[in-house]
BAVODREN-747624 format. One record per residue (C-alpha): x, y, z; residue number from 0. Coordinates in nm, 3 decimals, padded with zeros to 5 digits. Each point is the difference from the previous one (the first is absolute). Layout:
BAVODREN-747624
<r><c1>X</c1><c2>Y</c2><c3>Z</c3><resi>NUM</resi></r>
...
end
This chain:
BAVODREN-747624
<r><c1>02.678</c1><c2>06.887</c2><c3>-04.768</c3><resi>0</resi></r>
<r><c1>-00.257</c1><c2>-00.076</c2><c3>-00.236</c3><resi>1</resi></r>
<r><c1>-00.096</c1><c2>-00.136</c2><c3>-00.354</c3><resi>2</resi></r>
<r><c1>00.032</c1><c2>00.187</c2><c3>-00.285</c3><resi>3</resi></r>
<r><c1>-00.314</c1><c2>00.157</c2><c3>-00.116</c3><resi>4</resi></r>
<r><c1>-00.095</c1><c2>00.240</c2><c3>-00.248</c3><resi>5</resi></r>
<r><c1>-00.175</c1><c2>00.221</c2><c3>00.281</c3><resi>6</resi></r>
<r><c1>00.448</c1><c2>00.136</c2><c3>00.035</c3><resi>7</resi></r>
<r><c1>00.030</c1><c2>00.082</c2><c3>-00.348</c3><resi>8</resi></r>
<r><c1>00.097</c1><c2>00.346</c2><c3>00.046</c3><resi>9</resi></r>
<r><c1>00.167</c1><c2>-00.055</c2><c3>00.281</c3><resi>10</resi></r>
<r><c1>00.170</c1><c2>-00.262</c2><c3>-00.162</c3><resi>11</resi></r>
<r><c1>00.102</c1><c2>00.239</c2><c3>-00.245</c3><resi>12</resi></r>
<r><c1>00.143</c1><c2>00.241</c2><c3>00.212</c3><resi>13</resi></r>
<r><c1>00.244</c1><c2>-00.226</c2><c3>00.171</c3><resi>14</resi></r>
<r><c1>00.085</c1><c2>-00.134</c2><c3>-00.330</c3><resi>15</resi></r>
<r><c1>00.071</c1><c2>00.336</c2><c3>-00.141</c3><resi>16</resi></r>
<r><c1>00.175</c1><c2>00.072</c2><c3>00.302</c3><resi>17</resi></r>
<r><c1>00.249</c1><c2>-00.279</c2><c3>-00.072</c3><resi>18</resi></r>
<r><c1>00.010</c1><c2>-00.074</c2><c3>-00.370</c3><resi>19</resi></r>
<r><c1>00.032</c1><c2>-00.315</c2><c3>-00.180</c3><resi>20</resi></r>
<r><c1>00.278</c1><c2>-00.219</c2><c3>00.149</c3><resi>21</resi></r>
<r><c1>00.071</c1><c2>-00.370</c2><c3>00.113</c3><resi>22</resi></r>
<r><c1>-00.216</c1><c2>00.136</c2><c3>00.344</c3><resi>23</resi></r>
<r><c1>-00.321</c1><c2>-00.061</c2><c3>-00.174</c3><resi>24</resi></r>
<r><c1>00.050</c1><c2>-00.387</c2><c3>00.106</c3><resi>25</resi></r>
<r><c1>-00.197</c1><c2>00.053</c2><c3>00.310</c3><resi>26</resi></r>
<r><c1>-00.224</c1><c2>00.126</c2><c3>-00.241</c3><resi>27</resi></r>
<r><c1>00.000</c1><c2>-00.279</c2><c3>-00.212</c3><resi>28</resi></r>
<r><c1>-00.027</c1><c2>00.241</c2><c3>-00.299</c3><resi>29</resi></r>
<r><c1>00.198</c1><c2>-00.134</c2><c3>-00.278</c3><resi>30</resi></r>
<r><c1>00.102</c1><c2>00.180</c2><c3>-00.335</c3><resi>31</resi></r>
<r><c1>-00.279</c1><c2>-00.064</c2><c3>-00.234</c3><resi>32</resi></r>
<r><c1>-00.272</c1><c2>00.080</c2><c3>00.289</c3><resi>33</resi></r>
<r><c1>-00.202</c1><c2>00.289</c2><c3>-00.107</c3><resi>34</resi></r>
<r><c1>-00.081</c1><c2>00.205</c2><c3>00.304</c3><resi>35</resi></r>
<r><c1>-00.030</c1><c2>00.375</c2><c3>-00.103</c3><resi>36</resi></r>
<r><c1>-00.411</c1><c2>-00.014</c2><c3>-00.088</c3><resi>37</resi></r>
<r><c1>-00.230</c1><c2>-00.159</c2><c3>00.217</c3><resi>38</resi></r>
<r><c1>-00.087</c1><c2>-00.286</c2><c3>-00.214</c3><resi>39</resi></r>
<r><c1>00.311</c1><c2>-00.118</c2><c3>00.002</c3><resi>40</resi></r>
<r><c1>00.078</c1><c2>00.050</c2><c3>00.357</c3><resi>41</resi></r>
<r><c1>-00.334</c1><c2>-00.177</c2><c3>00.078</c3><resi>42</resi></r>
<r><c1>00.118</c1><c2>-00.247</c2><c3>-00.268</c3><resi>43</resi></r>
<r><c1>00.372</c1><c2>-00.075</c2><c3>00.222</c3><resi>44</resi></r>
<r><c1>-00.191</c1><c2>00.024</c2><c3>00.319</c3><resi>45</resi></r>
<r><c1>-00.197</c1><c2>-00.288</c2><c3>-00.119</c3><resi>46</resi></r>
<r><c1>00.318</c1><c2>-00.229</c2><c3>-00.067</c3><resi>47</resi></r>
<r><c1>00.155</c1><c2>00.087</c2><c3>00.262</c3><resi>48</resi></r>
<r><c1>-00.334</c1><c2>-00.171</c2><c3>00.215</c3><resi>49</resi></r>
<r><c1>-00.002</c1><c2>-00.284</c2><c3>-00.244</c3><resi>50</resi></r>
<r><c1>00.367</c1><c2>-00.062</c2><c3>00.080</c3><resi>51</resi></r>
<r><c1>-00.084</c1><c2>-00.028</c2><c3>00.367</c3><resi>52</resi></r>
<r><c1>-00.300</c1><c2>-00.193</c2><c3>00.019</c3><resi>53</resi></r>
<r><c1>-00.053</c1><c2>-00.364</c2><c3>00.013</c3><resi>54</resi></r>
<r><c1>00.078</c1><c2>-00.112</c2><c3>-00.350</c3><resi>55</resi></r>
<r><c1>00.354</c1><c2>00.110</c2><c3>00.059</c3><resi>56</resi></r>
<r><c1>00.059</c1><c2>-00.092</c2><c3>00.293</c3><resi>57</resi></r>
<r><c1>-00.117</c1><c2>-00.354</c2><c3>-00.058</c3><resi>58</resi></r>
<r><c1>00.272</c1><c2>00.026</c2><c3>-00.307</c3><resi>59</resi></r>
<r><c1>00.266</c1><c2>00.099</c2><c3>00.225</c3><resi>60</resi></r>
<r><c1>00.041</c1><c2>00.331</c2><c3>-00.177</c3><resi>61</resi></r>
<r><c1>-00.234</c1><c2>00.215</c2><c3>00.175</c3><resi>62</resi></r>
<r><c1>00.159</c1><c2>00.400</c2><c3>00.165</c3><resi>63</resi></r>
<r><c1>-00.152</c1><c2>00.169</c2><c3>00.274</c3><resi>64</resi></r>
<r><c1>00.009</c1><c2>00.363</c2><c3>-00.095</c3><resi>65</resi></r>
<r><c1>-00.049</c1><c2>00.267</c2><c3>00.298</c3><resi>66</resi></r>
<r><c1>-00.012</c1><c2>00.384</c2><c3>00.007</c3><resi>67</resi></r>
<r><c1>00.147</c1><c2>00.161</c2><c3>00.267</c3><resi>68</resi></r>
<r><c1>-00.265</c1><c2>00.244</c2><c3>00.020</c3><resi>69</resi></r>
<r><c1>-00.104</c1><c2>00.312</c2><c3>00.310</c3><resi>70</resi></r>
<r><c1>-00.337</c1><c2>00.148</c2><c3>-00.045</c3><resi>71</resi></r>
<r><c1>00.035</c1><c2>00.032</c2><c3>-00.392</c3><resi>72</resi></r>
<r><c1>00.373</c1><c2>00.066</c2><c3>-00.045</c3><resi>73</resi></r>
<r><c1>00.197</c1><c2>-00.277</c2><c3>-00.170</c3><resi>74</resi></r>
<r><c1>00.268</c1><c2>-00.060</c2><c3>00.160</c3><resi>75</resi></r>
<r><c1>00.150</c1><c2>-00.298</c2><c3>-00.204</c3><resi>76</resi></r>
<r><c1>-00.045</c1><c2>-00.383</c2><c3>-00.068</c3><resi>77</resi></r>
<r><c1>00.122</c1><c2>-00.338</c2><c3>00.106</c3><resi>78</resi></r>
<r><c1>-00.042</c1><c2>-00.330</c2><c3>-00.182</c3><resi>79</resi></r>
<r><c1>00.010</c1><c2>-00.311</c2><c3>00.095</c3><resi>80</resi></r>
<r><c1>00.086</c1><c2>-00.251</c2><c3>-00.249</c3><resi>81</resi></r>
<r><c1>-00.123</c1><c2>-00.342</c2><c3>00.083</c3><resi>82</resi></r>
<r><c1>00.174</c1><c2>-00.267</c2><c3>-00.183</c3><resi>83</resi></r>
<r><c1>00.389</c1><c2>-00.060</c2><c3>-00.080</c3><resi>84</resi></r>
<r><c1>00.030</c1><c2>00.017</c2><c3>-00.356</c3><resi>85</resi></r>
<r><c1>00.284</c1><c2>00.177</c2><c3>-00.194</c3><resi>86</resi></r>
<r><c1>-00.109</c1><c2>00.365</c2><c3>00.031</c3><resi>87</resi></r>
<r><c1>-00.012</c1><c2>-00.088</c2><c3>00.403</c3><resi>88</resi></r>
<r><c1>00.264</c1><c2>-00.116</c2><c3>00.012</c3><resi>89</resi></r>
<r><c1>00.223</c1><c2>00.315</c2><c3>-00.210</c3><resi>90</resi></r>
<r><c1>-00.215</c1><c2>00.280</c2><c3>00.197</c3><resi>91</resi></r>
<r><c1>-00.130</c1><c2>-00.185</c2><c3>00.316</c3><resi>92</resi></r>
<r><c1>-00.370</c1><c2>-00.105</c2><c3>00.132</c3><resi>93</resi></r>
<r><c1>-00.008</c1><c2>00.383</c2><c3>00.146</c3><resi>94</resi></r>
<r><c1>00.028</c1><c2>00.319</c2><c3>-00.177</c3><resi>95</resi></r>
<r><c1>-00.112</c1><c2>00.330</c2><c3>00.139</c3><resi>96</resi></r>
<r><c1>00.066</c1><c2>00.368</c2><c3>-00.029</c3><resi>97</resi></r>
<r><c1>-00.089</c1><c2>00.313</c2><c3>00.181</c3><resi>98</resi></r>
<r><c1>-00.025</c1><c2>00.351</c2><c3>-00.220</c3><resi>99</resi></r>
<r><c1>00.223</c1><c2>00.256</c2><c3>00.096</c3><resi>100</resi></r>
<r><c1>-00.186</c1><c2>00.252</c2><c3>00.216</c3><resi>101</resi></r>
<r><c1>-00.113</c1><c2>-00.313</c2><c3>00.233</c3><resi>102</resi></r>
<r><c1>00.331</c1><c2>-00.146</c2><c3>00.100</c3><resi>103</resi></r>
<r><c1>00.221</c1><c2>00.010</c2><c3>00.310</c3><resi>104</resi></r>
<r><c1>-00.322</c1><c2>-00.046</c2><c3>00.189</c3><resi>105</resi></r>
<r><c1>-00.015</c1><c2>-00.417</c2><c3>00.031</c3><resi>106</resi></r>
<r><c1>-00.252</c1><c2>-00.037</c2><c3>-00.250</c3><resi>107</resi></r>
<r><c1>00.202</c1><c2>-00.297</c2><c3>-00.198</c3><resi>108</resi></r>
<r><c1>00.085</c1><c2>-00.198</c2><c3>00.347</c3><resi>109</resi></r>
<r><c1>-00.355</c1><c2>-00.002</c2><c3>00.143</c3><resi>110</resi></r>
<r><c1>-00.099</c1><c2>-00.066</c2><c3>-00.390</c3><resi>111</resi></r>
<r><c1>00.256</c1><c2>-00.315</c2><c3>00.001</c3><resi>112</resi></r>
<r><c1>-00.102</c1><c2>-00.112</c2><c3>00.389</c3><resi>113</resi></r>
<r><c1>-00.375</c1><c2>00.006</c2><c3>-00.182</c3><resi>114</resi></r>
<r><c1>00.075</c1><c2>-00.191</c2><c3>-00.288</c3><resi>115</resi></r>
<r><c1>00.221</c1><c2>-00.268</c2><c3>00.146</c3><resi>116</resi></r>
<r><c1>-00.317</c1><c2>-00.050</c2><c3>00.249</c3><resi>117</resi></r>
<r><c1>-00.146</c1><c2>-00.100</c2><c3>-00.345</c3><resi>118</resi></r>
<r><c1>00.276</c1><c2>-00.194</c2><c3>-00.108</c3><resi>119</resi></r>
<r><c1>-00.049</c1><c2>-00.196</c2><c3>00.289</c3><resi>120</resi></r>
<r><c1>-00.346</c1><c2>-00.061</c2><c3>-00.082</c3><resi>121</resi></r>
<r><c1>00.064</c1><c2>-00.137</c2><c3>-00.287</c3><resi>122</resi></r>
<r><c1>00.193</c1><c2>-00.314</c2><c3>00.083</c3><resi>123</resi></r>
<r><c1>00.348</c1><c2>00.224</c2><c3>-00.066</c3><resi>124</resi></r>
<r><c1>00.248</c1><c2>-00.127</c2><c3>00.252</c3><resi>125</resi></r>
<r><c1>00.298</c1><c2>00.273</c2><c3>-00.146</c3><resi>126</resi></r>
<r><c1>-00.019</c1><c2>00.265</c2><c3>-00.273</c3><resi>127</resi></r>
<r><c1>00.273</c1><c2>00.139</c2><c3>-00.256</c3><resi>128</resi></r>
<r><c1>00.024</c1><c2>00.391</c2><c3>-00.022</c3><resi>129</resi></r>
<r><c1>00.236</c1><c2>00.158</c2><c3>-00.227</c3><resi>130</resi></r>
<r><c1>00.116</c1><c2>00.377</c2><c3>00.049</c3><resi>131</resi></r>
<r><c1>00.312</c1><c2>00.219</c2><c3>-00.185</c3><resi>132</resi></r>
<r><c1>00.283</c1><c2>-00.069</c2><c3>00.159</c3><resi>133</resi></r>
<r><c1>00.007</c1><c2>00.394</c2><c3>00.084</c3><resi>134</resi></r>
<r><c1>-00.350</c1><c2>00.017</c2><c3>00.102</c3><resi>135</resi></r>
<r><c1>00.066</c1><c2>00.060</c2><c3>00.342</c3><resi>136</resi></r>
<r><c1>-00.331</c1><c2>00.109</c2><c3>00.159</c3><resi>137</resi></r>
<r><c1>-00.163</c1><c2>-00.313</c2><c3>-00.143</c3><resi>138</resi></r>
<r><c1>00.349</c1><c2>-00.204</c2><c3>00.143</c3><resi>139</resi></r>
<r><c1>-00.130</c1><c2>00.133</c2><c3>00.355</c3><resi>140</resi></r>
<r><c1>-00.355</c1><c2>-00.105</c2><c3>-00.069</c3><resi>141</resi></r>
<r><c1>00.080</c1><c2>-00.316</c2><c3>-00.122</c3><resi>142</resi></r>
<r><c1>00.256</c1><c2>-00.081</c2><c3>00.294</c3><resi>143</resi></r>
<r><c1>-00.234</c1><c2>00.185</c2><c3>00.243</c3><resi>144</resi></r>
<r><c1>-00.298</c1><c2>-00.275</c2><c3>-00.045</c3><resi>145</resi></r>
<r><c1>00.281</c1><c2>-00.283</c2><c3>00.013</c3><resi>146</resi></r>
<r><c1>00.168</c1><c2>-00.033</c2><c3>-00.352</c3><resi>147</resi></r>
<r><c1>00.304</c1><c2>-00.205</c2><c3>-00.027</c3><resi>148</resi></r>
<r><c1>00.207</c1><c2>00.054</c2><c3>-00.257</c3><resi>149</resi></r>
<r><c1>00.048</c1><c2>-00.259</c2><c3>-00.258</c3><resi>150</resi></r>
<r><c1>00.256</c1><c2>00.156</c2><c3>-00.219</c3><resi>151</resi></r>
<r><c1>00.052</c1><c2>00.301</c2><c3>-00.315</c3><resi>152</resi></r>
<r><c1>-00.036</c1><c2>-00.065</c2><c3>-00.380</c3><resi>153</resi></r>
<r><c1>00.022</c1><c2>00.211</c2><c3>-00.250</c3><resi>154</resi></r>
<r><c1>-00.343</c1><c2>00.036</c2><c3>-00.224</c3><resi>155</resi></r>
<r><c1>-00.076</c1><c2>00.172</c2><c3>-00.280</c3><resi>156</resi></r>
<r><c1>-00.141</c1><c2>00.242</c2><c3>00.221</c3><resi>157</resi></r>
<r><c1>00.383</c1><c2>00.037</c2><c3>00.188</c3><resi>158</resi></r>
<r><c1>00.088</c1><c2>-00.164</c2><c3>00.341</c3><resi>159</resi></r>
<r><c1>-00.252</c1><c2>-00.120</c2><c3>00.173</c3><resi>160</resi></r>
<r><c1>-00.023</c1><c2>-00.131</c2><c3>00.373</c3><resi>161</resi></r>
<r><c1>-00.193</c1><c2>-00.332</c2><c3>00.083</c3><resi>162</resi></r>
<r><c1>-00.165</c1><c2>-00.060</c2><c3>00.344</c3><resi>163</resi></r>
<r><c1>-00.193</c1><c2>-00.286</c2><c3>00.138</c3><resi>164</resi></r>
<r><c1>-00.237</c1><c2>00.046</c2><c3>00.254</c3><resi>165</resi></r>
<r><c1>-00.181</c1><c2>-00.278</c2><c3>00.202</c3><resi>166</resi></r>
<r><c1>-00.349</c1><c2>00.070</c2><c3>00.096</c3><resi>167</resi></r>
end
C-alpha cells in the first residue's frame, strides 16, 4: 500500500475506467465535484487528499489516511482511513475500501484491511466502524475475516447497509 501520488495517474485511470463511477471510489476518497480526468486536476485532488492526512488534520481530529493498493504499477484499489467520529463516520464508517473488478477474489481487500487497521492502531483507535451493503458479500467475508462483529442493518439512502465494529 502506498500514498497516492501523481506518479499512478494513468494507472489510476485504468482501474478507474475499469470500474466506473460508483459509491467504491470511497477508498479513493474521490468525491463528486473532484476533477480528475486532466492532470492538473488529478495533481490538484492528489494534493488534498495529502493535506487531509497530514498533521493539521489530524491534530483537528478530521484527518483520513488514504492508501493504494498498488503491484508494480497496477492499481489495484484504495482504502481510507477516516480518523475522527464525526457524522459522515459515523453513516459510512472510519474504513472504506474497494478493489476494481479484474483484481478481486485474490485477498487484496483483507490484507488491505489487516494493513490499515495496523494504522488504526497507531493512531490511538481502540475500535473502528465499517459499513458494507447488506448484500456485499465478499466485503462481509473480509470484514468478518479480520474480526468484524456485527453491530446491526439500517437502511441508508444508499439501501441496507451492514455495520461492524472491529477492535484493534
Amino acid at each position: 500500500m502506498i500514498a497516492p501520488t501523481t506518479r499512478l495517474y494513468a494507472a489510476w485511470r485504468e482501474a478507474r475506467d475499469e470500474w466506473g463511477p460508483g459509491f467504491h471510489e470511497d477508498g479513493f476518497g474521490l468525491g463528486p465535484s473532484d476533477e480528475v480526468d486532466s492532470p492538473e486536476g488529478f495533481a490538484a485532488w492528489v494534493a488534498l487528499l495529502a493535506d487531509e492526512s497530514g498533521p493539521k488534520a489530524a491534530e483537528n481530529g478530521r484527518g483520513c489516511t488514504y492508501r493504494w493498493i498498488v503491484e508494480g504499477d497496477r492499481v489495484h484499489g484504495g482504502i481510507a482511513l477516516r480518523h475522527g467520529l464525526d457524522d459522515y463516520v459515523l453513516q459510512f464508517g472510519h474504513i472504506g475500501y474497494g478493489i476494481r473488478p479484474s483484481s478481486r477474489r485474490r485477498g487484496l481487500a483483507t490484507w488491505a484491511l489487516g494493513r490499515i487497521l495496523d494504522e488504526a492502531r497507531t493512531l490511538g483507535l481502540e475500535q473502528v466502524l465499517i459499513v458494507c451493503s447488506a448484500d456485499n458479500l465478499a466485503s462481509v467475508k473480509t470484514i468478518e475475516h479480520q474480526g468484524g462483529v456485527l453491530e446491526g442493518t439500517r437502511d441508508t439512502e444508499r439501501g441496507p447497509v451492514r455495520r461492524y465494529r472491529i477492535k484493534t
